[in-house]
DSSP file (Angstrom, degrees, kcal/mol; ACC not computed):
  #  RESIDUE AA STRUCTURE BP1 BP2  ACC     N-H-->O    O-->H-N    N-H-->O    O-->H-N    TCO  KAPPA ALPHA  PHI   PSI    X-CA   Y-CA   Z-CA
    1    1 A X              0   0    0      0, 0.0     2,-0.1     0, 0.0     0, 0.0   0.000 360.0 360.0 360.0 143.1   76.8 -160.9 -169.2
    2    2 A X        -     0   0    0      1,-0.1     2,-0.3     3,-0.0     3,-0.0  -0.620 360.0-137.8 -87.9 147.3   76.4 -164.6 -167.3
    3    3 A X        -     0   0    0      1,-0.1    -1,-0.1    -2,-0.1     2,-0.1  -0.730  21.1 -98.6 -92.7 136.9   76.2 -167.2 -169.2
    4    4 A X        -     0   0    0     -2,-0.3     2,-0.3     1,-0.0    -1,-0.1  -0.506  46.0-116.7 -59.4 140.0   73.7 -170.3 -168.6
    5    5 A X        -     0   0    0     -2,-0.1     2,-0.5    -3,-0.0    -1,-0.0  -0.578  21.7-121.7 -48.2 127.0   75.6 -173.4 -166.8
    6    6 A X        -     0   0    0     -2,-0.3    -1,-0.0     1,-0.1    -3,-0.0  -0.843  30.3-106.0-108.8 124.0   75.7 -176.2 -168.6
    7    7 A X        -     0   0    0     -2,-0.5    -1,-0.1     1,-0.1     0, 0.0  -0.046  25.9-162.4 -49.1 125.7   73.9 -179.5 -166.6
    8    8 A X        +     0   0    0      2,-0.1     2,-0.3    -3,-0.0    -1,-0.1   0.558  62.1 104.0 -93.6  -1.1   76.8 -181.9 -165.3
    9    9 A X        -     0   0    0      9,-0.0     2,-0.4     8,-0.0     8,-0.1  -0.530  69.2-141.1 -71.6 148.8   74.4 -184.3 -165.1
   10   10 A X        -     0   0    0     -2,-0.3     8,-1.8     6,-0.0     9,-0.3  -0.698  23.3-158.9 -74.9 131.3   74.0 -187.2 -167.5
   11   11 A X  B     -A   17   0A   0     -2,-0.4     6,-0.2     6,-0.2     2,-0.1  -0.953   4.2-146.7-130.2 169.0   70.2 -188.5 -168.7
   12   12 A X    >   -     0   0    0      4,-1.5     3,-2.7    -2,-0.3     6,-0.0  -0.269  42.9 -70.5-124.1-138.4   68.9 -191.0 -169.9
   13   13 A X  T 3  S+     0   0    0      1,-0.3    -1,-0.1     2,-0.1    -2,-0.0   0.862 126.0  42.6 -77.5 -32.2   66.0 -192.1 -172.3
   14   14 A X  T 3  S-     0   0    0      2,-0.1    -1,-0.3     1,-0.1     3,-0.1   0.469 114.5-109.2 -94.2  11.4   63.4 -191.0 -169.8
   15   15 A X  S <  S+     0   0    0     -3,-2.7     2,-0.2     1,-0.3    -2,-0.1   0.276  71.6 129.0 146.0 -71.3   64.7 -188.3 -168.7
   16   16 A X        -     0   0    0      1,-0.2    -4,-1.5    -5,-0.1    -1,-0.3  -0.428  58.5-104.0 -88.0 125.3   65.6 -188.8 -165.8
   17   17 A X  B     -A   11   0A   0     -2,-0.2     4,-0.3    -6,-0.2    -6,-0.2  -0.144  11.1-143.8 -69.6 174.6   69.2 -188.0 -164.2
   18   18 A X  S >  S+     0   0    0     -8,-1.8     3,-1.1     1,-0.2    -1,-0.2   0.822 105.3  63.0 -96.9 -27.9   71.7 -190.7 -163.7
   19   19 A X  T 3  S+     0   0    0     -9,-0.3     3,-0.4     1,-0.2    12,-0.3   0.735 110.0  44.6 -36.1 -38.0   72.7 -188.8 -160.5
   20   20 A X  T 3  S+     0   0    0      1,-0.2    -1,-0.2    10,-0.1    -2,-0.2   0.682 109.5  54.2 -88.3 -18.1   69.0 -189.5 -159.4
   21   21 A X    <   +     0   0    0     -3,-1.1     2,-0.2    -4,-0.3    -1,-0.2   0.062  62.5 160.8-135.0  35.6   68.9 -192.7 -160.3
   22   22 A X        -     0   0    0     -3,-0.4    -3,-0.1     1,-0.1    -4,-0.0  -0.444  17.6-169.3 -68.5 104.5   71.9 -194.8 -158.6
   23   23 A X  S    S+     0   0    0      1,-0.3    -1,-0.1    -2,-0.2    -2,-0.0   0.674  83.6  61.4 -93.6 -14.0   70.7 -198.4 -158.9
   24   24 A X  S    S+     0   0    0      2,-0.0     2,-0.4     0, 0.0    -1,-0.3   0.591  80.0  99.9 -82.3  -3.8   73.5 -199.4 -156.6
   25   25 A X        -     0   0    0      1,-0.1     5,-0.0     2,-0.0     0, 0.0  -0.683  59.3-153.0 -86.4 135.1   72.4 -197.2 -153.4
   26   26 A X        +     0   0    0     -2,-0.4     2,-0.2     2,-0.0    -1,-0.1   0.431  65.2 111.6 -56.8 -10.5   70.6 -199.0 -150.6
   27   27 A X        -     0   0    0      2,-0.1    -2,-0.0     1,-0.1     0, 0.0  -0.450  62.3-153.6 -92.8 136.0   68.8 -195.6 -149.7
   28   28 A X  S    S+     0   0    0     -2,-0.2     2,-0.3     2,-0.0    -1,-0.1   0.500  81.8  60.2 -88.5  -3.4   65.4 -195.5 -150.3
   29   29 A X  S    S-     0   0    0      1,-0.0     2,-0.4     0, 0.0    -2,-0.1  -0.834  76.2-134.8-125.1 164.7   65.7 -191.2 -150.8
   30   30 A X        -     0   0    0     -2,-0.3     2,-0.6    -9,-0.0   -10,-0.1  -0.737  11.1-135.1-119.8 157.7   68.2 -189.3 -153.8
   31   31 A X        +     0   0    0     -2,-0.4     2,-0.3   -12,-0.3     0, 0.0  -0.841  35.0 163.3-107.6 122.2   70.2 -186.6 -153.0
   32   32 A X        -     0   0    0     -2,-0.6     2,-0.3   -12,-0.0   -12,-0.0  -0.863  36.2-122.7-153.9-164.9   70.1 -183.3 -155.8
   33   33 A X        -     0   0    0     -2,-0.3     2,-0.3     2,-0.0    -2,-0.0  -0.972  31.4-176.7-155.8 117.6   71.0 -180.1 -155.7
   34   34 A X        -     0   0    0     -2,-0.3     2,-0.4     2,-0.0    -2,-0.0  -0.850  25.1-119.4-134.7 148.5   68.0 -177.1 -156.6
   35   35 A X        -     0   0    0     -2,-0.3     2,-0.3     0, 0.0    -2,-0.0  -0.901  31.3-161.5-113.6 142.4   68.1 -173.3 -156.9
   36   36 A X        -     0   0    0     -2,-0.4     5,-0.2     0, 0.0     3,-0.0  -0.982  31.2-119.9-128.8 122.7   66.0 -171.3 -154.7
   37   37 A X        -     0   0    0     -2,-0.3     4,-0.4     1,-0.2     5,-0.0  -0.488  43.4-129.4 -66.1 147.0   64.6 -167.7 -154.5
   38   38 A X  S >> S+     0   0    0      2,-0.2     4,-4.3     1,-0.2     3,-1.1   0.885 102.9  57.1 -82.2 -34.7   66.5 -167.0 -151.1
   39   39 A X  H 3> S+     0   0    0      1,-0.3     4,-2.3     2,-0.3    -1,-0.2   0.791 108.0  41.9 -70.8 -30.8   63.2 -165.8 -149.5
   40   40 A X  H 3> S+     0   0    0      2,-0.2     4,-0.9     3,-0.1    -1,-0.3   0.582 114.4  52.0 -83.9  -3.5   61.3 -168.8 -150.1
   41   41 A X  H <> S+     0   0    0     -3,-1.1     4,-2.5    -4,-0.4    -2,-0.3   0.902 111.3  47.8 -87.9 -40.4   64.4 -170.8 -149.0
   42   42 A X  H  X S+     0   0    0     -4,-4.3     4,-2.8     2,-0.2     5,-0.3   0.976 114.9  47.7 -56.5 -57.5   64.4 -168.5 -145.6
   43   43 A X  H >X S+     0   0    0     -4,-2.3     3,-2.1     2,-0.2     4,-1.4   0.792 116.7  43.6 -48.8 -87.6   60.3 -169.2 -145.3
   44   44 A X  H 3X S+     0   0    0     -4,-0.9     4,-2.8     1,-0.4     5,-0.2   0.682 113.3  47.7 -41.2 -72.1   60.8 -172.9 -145.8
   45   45 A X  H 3X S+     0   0    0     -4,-2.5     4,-2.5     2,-0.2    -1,-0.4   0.919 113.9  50.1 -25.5 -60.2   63.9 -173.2 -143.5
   46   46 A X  H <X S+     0   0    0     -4,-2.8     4,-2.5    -3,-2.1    -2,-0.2   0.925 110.7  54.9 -83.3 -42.9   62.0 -171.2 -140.7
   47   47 A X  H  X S+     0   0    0     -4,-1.4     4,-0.7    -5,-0.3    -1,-0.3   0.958 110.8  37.2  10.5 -97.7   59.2 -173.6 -141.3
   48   48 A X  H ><>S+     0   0    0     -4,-2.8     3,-2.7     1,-0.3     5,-1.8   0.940 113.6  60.4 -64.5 -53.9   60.9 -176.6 -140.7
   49   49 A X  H ><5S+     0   0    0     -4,-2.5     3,-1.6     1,-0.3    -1,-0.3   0.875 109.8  44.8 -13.4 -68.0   63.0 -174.7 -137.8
   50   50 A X  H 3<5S+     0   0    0     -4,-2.5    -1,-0.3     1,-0.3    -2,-0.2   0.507 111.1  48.8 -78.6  -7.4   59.5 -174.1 -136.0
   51   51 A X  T <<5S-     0   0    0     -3,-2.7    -1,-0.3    -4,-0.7    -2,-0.2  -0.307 115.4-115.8-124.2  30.9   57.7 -177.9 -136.4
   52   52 A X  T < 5S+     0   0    0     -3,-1.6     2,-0.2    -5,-0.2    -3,-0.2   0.830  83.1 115.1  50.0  39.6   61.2 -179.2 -135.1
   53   53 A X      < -     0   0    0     -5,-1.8     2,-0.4    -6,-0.1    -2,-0.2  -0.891  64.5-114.2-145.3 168.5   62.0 -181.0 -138.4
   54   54 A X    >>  -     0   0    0     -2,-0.2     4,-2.1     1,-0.1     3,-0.7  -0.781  40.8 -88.5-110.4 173.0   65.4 -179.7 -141.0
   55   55 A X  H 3> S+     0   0    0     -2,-0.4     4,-2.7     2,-0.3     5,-0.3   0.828 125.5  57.3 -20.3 -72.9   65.2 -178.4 -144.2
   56   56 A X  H 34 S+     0   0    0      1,-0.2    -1,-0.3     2,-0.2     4,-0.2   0.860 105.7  54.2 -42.2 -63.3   65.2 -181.8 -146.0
   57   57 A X  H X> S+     0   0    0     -3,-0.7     4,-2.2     1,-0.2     3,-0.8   0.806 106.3  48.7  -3.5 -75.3   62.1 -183.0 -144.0
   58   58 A X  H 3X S+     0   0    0     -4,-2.1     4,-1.7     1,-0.2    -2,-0.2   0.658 109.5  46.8 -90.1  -4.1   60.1 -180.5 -144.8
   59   59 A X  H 3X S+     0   0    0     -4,-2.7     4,-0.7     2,-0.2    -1,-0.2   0.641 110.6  53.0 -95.6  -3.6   60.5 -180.3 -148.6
   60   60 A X  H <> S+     0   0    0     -3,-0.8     4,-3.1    -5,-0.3     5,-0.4   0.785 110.2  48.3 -94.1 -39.9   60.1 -183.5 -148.9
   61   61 A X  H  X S+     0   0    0     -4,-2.2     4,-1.1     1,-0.3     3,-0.3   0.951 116.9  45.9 -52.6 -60.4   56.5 -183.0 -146.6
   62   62 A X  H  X S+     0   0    0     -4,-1.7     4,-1.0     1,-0.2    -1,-0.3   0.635 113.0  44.6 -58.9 -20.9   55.6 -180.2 -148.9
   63   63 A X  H >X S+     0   0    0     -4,-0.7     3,-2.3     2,-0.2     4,-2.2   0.990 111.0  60.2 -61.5 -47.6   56.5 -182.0 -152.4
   64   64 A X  H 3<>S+     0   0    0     -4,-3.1     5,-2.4     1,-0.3    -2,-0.2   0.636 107.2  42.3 -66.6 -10.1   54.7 -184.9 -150.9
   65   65 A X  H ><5S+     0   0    0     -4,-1.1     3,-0.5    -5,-0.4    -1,-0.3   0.824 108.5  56.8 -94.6 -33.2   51.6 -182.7 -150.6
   66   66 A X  H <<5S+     0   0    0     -3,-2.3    -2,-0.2    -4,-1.0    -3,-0.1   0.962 114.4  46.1 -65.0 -60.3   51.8 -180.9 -154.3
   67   67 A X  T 3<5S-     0   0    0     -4,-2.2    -1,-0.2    -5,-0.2    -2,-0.2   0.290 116.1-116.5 -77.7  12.8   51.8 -184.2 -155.5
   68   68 A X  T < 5 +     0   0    0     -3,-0.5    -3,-0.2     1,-0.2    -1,-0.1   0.731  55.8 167.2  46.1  59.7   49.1 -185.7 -153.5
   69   69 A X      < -     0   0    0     -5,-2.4     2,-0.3    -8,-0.2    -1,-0.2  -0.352  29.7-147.2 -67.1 171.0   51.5 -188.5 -151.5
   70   70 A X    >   -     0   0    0     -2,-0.1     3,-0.7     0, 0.0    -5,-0.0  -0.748  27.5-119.4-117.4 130.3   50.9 -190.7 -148.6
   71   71 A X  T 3  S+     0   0    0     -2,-0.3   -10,-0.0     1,-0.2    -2,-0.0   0.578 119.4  56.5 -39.9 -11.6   53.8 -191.4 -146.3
   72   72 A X  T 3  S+     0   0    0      2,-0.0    -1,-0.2     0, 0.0    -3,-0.0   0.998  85.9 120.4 -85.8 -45.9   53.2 -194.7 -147.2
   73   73 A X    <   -     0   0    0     -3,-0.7     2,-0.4     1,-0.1    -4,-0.1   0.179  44.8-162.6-119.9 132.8   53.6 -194.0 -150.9
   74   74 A X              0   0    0      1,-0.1    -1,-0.1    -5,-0.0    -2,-0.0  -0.985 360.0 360.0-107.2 126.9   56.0 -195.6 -152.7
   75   75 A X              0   0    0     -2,-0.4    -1,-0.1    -6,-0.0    -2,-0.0   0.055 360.0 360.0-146.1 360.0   56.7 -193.9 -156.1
């Protein structure tokens, strides 16, 4: 039987990972790492494939839309 993984991230009071939350990067965007049902990763990939934009792009469009962002939006 598989066993659950145990997170190699660190958090801290809020939450939040420390991976996520690197005070020292100039980059306005974080970098993670997500499990995907393969079929919604294949739709999403072919997606972004077909509006001429990668992977990264277009998950970022679509979070920005669940969550009712702006490009402009600073969060």
């Amino acid at each position: 039987m598989l066993q659950p993984r145990t997170p190699t991230c660190q958090s801290d009071d809020a939450g939040m990972s420390n991976a996520m939350t690197d005070e020292n990067s100039d980059s306005p965007k974080s970098r993670t790492t997500i499990e995907v049902d393969r079929q919604v990763w294949r739709q999403v990939r072919g997606e972004a494939v077909s509006e001429g934009k990668n992977v990264s792009e277009k998950l970022e469009e679509i979070l920005r839309e669940y969550v009712e962002l702006d490009e402009d939006d600073d969060a």
